[in-house]
C-alpha positions as CSV (number, residue, x, y, z in Angstrom):
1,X,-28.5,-19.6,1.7
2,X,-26.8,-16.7,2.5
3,X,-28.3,-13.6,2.8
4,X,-26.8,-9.6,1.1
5,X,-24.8,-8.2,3.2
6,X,-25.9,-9.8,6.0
7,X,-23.4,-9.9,9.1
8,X,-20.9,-13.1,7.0
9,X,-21.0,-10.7,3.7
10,X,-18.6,-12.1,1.4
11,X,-17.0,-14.5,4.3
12,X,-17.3,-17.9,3.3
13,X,-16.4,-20.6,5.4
14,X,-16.2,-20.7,9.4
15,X,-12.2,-19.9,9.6
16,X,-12.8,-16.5,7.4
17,X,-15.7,-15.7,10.1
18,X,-13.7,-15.8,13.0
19,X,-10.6,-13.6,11.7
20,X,-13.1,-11.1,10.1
21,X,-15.4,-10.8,13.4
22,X,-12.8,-11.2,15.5
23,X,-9.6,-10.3,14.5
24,X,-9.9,-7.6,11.5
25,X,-13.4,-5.8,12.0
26,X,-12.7,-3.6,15.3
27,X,-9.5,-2.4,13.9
28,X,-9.0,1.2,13.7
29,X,-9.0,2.3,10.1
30,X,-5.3,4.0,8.9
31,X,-6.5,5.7,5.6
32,X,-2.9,6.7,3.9
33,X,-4.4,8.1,0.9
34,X,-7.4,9.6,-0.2
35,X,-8.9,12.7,-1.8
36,X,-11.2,13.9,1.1
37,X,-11.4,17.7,1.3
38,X,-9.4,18.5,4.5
39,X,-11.0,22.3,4.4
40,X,-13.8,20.6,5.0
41,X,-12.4,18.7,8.1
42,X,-11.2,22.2,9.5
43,X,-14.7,23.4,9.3
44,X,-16.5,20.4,10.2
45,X,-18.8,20.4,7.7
46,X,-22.0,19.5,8.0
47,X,-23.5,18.3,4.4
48,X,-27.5,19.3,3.9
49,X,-27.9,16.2,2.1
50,X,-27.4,12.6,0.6
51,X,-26.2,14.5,-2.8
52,X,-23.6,16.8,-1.2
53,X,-21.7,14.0,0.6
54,X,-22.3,11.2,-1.9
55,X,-22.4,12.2,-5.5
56,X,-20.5,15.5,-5.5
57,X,-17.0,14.7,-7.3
58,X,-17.9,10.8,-7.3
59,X,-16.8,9.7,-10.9
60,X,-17.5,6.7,-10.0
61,X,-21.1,7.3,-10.0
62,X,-21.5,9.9,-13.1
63,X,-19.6,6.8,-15.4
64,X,-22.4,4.4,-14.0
65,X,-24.9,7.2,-14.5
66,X,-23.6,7.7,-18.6
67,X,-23.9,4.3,-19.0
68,X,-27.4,4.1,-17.6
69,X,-28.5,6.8,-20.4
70,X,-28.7,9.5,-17.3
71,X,-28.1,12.9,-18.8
72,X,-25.0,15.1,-18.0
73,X,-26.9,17.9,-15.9
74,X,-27.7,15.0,-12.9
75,X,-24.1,13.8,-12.9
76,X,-22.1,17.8,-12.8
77,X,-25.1,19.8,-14.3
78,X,-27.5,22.5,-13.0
79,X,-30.2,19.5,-11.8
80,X,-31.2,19.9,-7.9
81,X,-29.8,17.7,-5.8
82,X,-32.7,15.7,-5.0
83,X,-32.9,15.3,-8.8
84,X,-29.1,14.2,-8.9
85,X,-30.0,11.6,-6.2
86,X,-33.1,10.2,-7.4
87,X,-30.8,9.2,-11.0
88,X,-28.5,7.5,-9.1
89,X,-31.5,5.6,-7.0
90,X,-32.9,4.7,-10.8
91,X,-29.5,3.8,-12.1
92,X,-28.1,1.3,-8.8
93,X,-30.5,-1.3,-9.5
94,X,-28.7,-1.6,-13.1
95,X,-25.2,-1.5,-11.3
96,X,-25.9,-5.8,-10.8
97,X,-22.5,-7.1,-10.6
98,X,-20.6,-4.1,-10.3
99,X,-18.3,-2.8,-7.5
100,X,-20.9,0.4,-6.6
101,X,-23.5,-2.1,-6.0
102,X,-21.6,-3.4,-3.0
103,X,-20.1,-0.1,-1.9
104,X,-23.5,1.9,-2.5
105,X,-24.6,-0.6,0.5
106,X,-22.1,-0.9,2.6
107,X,-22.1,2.7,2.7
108,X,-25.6,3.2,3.4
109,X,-25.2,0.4,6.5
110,X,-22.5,2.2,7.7
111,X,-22.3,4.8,9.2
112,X,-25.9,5.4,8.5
113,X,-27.4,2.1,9.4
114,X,-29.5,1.5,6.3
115,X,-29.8,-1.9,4.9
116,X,-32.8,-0.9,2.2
117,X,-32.0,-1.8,-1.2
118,X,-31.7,1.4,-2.8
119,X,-33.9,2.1,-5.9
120,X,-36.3,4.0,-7.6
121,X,-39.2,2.9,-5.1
122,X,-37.4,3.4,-1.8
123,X,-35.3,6.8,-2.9
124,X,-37.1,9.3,-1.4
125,X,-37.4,7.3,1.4
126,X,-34.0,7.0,2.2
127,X,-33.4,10.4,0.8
128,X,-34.9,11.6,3.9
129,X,-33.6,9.1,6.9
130,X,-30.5,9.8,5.4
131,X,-30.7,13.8,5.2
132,X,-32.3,13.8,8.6
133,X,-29.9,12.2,10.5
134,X,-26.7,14.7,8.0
135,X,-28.1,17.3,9.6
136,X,-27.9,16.0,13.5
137,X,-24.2,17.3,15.2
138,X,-23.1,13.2,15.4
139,X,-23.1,13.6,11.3
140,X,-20.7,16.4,11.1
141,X,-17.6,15.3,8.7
142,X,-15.5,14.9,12.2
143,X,-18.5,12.5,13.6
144,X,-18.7,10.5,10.7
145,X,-15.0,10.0,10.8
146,X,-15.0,8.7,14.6
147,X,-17.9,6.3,13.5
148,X,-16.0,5.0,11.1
149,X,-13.4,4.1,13.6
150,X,-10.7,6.3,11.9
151,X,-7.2,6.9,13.4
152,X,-5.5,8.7,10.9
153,X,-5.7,10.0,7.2
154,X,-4.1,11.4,4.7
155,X,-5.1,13.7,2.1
156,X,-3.6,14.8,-0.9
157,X,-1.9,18.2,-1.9
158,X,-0.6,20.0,-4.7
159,X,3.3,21.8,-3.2
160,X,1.2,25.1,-3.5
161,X,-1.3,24.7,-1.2
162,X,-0.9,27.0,1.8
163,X,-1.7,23.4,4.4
164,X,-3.9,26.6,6.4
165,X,-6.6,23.8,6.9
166,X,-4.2,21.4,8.3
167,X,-2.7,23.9,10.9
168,X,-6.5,24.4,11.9
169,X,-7.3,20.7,12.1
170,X,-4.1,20.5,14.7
171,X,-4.7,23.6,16.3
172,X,-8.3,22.2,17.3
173,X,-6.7,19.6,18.7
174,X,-9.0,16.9,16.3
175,X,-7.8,13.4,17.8
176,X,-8.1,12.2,14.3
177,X,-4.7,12.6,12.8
178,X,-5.3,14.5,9.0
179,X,-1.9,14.4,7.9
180,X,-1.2,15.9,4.0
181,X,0.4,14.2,0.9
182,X,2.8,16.2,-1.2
183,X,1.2,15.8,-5.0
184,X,4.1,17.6,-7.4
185,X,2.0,16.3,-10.8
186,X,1.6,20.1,-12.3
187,X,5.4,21.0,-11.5
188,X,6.9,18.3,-14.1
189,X,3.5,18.7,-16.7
190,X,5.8,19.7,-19.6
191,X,3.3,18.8,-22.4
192,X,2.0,22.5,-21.7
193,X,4.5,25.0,-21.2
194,X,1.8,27.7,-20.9
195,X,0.2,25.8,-17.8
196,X,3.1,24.9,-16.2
197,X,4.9,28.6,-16.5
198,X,1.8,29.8,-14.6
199,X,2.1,27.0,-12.1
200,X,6.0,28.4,-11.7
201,X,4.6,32.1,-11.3
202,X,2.9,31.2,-8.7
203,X,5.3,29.4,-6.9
204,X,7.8,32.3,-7.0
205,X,5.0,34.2,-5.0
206,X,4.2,31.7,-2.7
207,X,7.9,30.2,-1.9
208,X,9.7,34.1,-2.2
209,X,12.0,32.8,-5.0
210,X,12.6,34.1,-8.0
211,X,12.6,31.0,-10.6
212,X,15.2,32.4,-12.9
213,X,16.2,29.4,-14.1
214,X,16.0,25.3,-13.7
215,X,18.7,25.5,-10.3
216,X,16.2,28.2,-8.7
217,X,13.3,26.6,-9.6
218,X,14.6,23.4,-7.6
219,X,15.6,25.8,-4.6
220,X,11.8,26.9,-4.6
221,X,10.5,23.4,-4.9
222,X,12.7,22.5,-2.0
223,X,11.5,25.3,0.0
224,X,7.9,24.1,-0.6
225,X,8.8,20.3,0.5
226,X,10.6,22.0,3.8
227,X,7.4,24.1,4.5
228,X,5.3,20.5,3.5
229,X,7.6,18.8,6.0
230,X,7.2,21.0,8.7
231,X,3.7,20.9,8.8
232,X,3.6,17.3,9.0
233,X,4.0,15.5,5.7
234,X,5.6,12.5,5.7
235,X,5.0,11.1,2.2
236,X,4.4,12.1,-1.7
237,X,2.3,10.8,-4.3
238,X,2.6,10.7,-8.3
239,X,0.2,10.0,-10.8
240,X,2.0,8.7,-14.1
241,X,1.4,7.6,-17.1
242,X,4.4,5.2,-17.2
243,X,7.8,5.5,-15.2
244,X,10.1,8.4,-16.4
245,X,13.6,7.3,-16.5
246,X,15.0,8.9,-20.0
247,X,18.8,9.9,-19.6
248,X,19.6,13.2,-19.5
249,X,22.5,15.7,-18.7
250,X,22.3,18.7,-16.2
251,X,23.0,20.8,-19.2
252,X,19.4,19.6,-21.1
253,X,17.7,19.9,-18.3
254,X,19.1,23.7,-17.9
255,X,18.1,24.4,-21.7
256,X,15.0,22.4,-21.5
257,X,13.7,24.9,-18.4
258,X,14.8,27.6,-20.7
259,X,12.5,26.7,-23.5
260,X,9.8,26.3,-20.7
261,X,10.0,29.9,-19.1
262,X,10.1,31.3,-22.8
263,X,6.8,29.8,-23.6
264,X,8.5,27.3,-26.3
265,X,6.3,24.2,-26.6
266,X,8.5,21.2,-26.2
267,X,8.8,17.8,-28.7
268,X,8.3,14.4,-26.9
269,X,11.8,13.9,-26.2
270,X,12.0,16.8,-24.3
271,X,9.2,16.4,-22.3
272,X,10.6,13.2,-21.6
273,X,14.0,14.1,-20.2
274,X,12.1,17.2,-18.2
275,X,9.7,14.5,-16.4
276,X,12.5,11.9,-15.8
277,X,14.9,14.5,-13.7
278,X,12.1,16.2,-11.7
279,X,11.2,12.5,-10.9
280,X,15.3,12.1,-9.7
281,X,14.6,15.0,-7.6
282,X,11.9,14.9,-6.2
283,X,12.4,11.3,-4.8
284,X,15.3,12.4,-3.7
285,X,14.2,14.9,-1.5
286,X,12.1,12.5,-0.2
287,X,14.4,10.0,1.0
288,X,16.4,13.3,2.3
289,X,13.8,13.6,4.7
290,X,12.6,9.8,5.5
291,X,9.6,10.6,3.5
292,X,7.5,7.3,1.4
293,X,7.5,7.8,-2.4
294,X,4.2,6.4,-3.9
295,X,3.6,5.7,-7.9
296,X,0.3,6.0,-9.4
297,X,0.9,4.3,-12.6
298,X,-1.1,3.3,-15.5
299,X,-3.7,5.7,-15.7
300,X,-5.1,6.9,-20.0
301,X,-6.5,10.3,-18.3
302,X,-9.2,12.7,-20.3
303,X,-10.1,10.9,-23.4
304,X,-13.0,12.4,-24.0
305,X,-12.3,15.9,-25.3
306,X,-15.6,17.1,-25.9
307,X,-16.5,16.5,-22.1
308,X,-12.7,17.6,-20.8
309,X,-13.3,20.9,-22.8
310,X,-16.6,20.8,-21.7
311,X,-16.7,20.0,-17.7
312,X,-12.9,19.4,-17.2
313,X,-11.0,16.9,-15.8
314,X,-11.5,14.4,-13.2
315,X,-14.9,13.9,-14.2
316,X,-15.2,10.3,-15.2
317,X,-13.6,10.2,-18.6
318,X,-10.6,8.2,-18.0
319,X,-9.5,4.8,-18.5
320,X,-6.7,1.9,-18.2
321,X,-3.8,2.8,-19.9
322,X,-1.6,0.2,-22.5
323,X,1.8,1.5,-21.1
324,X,5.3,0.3,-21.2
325,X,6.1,-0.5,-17.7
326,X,8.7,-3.0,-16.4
327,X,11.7,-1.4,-17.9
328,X,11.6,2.6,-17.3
329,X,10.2,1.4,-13.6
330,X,13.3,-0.8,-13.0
331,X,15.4,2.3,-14.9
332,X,14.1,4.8,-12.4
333,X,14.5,2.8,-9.2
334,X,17.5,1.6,-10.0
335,X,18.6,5.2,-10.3
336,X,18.3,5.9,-7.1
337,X,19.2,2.7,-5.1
338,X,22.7,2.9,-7.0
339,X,23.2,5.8,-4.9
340,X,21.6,4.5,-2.1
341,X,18.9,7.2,-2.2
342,X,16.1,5.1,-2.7
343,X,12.8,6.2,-0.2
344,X,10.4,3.4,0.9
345,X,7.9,3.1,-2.6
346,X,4.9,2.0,-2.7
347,X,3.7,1.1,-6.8
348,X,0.3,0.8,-7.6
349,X,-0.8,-1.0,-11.0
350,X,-3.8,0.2,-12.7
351,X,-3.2,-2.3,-15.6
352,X,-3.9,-6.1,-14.1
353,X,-1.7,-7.3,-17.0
354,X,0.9,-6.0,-15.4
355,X,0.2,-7.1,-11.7
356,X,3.0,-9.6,-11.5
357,X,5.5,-7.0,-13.0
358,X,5.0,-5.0,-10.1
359,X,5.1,-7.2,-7.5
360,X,8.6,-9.0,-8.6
361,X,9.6,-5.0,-9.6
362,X,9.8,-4.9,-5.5
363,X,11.6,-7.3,-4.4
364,X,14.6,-6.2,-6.9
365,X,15.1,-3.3,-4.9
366,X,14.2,-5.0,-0.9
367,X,17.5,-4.1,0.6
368,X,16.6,-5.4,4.4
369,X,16.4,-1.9,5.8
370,X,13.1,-2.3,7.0
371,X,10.5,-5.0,6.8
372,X,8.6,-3.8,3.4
373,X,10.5,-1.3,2.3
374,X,9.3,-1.6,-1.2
375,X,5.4,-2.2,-1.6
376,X,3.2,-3.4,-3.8
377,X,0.1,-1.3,-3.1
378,X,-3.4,-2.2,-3.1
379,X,-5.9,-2.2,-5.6
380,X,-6.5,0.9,-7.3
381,X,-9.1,3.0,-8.9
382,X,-10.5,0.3,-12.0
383,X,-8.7,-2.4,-9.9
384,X,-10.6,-1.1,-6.5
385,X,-12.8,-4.0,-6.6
386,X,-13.4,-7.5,-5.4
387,X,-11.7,-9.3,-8.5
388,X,-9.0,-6.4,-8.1
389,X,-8.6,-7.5,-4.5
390,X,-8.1,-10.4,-5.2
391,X,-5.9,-10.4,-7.9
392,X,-3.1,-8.1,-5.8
393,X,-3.8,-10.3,-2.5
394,X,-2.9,-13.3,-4.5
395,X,-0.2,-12.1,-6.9
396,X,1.8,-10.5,-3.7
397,X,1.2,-13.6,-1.9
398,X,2.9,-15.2,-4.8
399,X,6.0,-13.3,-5.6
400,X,6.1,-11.6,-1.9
401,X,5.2,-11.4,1.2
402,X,1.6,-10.7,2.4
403,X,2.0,-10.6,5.5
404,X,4.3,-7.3,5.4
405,X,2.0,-5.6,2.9
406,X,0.4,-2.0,4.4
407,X,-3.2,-3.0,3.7
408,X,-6.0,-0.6,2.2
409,X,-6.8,2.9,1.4
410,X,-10.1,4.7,0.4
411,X,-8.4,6.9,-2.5
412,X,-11.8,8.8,-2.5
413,X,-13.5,12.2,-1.9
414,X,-16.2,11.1,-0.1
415,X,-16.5,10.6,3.6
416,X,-18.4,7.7,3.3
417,X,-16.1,5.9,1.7
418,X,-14.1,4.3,4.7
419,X,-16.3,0.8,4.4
420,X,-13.8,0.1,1.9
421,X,-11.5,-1.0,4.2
422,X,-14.2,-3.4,5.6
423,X,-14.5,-4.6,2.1
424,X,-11.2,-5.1,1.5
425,X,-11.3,-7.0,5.1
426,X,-13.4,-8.9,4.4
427,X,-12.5,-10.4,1.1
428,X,-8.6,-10.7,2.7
429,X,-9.8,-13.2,5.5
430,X,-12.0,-15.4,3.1
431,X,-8.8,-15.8,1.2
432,X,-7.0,-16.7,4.5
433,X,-9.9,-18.5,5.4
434,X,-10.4,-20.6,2.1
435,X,-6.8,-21.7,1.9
436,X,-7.3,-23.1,5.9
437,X,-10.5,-24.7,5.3
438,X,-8.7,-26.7,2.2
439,X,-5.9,-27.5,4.0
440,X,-3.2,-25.0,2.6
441,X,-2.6,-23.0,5.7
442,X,-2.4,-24.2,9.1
443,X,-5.1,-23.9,11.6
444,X,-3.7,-21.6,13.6
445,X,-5.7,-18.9,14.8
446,X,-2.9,-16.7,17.0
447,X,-0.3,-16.9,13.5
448,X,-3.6,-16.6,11.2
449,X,-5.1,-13.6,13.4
450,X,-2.1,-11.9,13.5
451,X,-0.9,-11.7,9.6
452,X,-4.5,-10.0,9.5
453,X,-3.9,-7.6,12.0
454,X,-0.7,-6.4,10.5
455,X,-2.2,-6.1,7.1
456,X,-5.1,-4.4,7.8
457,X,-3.5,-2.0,10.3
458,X,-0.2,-2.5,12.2
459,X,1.7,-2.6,9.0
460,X,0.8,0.7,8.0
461,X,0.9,2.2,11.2
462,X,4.5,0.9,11.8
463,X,5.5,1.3,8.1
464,X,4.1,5.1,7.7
465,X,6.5,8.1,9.6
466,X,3.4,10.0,10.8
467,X,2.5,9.9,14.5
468,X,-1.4,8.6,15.1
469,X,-1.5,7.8,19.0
């Protein structure tokens, strides 16, 4: 009987073995998107303890920790960190079944080499191996990252940022490639017109333009995705409720901004129309430059409005969202390839109902350009999990072509999160491996090895514009 997380975790027949061991788990690991902290790369952080690396921003953990009937101050209260931790020992054994369980293990395996259960009875004890070795020099963010086999990451950015951390990380000449990802979410958030002007008043400082209007404002935008560009970013990122693809004239759009810069709070329609052009334009500077678009869709953000008011957002209070997909998607990409300015896109799919409308979605806009053009992206956020794995594995293999999808990501703010990617290895070749041992794919190691070398690396690193080597 097979033991946890033993060596063959989650690989279930011989065939799965072999491509896992030998094929997929020495590859390097090409992290395209995630929320890590990249001043904290610059400054090669060393963390004082388990709490600082592991539960800090993890909403993950807090939602677990609600559940559990764990107070607010241990998830993003005043509680010491040691207090913070020790919850989270008492709460994992409770997370039976759920995607933490296996991640809060792999993690502690790797890179720390822990294979305790974690728990109330053995927290302070790994409280302490941990902390001791977090505060050795091979335990420094850039050491954990070359433990963890990493080649290249990407983190995310709002077009403000000044990138002053990136230039650092390049300047020290960090093998590791930390590229950025060009996040424009706050310059198309319509809904408020107070937040957003402020958002625009700072942009005027930082790009030198004055936004007198919506055909300034785009100038300054641009400005911001040249100075993004020329620091290395190759790719942008969205996080939508739904597809915006509402028609619209240039002359609304110019009266909408209007409203926006007088402080004038906008109806539904209007926010619509706003959304649905910055969306035009901003993938269209992106396939300008050669950039990859990427869709977040489907996330119901901040429904808890005692706690958003409370602690803010980001903090564990969202959910799957019940959002009309297939035809604003097909409305926007359409949009664009009818003027043959359509960037490589990459759509993730928070709502599993909606799986297979994504996944045919692609292939309607595959123009033979390049192998993959149009992605169906992995597993995300609700749908980061085995079942989630699974489910996209399957329903691209169905309507698609696995073996030209770009693999995993970590989409996390933790540094210990890169044993996703084994995770996500792992369950891919025990699909593989399942479908050889009852006779649906052909024993045949070289072809077999290869597809799983592509997907969990060579396809991203031939598929991505940023340099790694």
């Amino acid at each position: 009987m097979p033991e946890f997380m033993s060596e063959d975790f989650l690989l279930q027949n011989e065939t799965a073995r072999v491509l896992y061991h030998e094929r997929a788990a020495g590859l390097p690991i090409y992290d395209y998107h995630c929320h890590v902290i990249a001043a904290e790369i610059a400054d090669d952080r060393q963390f004082e303890n388990m709490s600082q690396v592991w539960l800090a921003g993890d909403h993950y953990k807090w939602r677990a920790m609600r559940t559990n009937g764990v107070a607010e101050r241990y998830c993003t209260g005043d509680a010491s960190d040691w207090e913070k931790f020790e919850q989270w020992a008492a709460t994992v054994p409770a997370c039976l079944r759920n995607p933490l369980y296996h991640w809060t293990h792999l993690e502690l395996k790797r890179p720390f080499g822990i294979t305790k259960l974690l728990g109330p009875d053995t927290a302070k004890e790994i409280y302490d191996a941990c902390n001791e070795m977090l505060t050795t020099p091979e335990f420094s963010v850039r050491n954990i990252m070359r433990k963890m086999n990493v080649k290249l990451i990407c983190t995310t950015e709002d077009p403000l940022d000044s990138l002053e951390h990136h230039a650092k990380i390049r300047d020290d000449g960090f093998e590791i490639k930390v590229h950025t990802a060009w996040r424009p979410d706050k310059a198309m958030a319509a809904e408020n017109a107070s937040l957003l002007n402020a958002w625009i008043d700072r942009l005027q400082e930082i790009a030198d333009v004055y936004v007198a209007d919506y055909h300034s404002y785009l100038i300054a935008l641009r400005k911001r995705h040249d100075e993004f560009h020329a620091n290395g970013c190759r790719l942008s990122d969205h996080g939508l409720e739904a597809a915006f693809a509402d028609d619209y004239t240039a002359r609304e759009i110019t009266l909408i901004f209007e409203r926006i810069r007088s402080g004038k709070a906008l109806n539904a329609v209007e926010v619509g129309k706003f959304k649905s052009a910055m969306m035009v334009e901003f993938a269209l500077m992106d396939h300008e430059k050669g950039w990859v678009q990427q869709l977040h869709v489907g996330a119901m953000r901040n429904n808890n409005t005692r706690f958003f008011k409370a602690i803010g957002p980001d903090t564990g209070f969202d959910s799957i969202g019940d959002y009309l997909t297939a035809a604003p998607l097909s409305r926007f990409l359409d949009r664009l390839d009818s003027q043959d300015k359509l960037a490589k896109t990459i759509l993730y799919n928070l709502n599993p109902r909606d799986n297979a409308i994504m996944a045919t979605m692609i292939g309607n806009f595959q123009d033979g350009s390049t192998p993959g053009k149009m992605q169906f992206g992995s597993g995300w956020w609700f749908m980061d999990q085995k079942d989630g794995m699974i489910s996209q594995i399957n329903t691209v293999s169905n309507m698609g072509l696995l073996s030209r999808f770009v693999g995993m990501l970590t989409d996390s703010r933790s540094f210990l999160s890169y044993p996703r990617h084994e995770y996500f290895r792992r369950i891919l070749c025990n699909i593989i491996g399942s479908d050889v041992e009852n006779g649906e794919l052909p024993r045949d190691m070289k072809l077999l090895g290869q597809m799983v070398e592509d997907i969990c690396y060579n396809n991203a690193k031939n598929y991505f514009p940023m340099e790694c080597d």
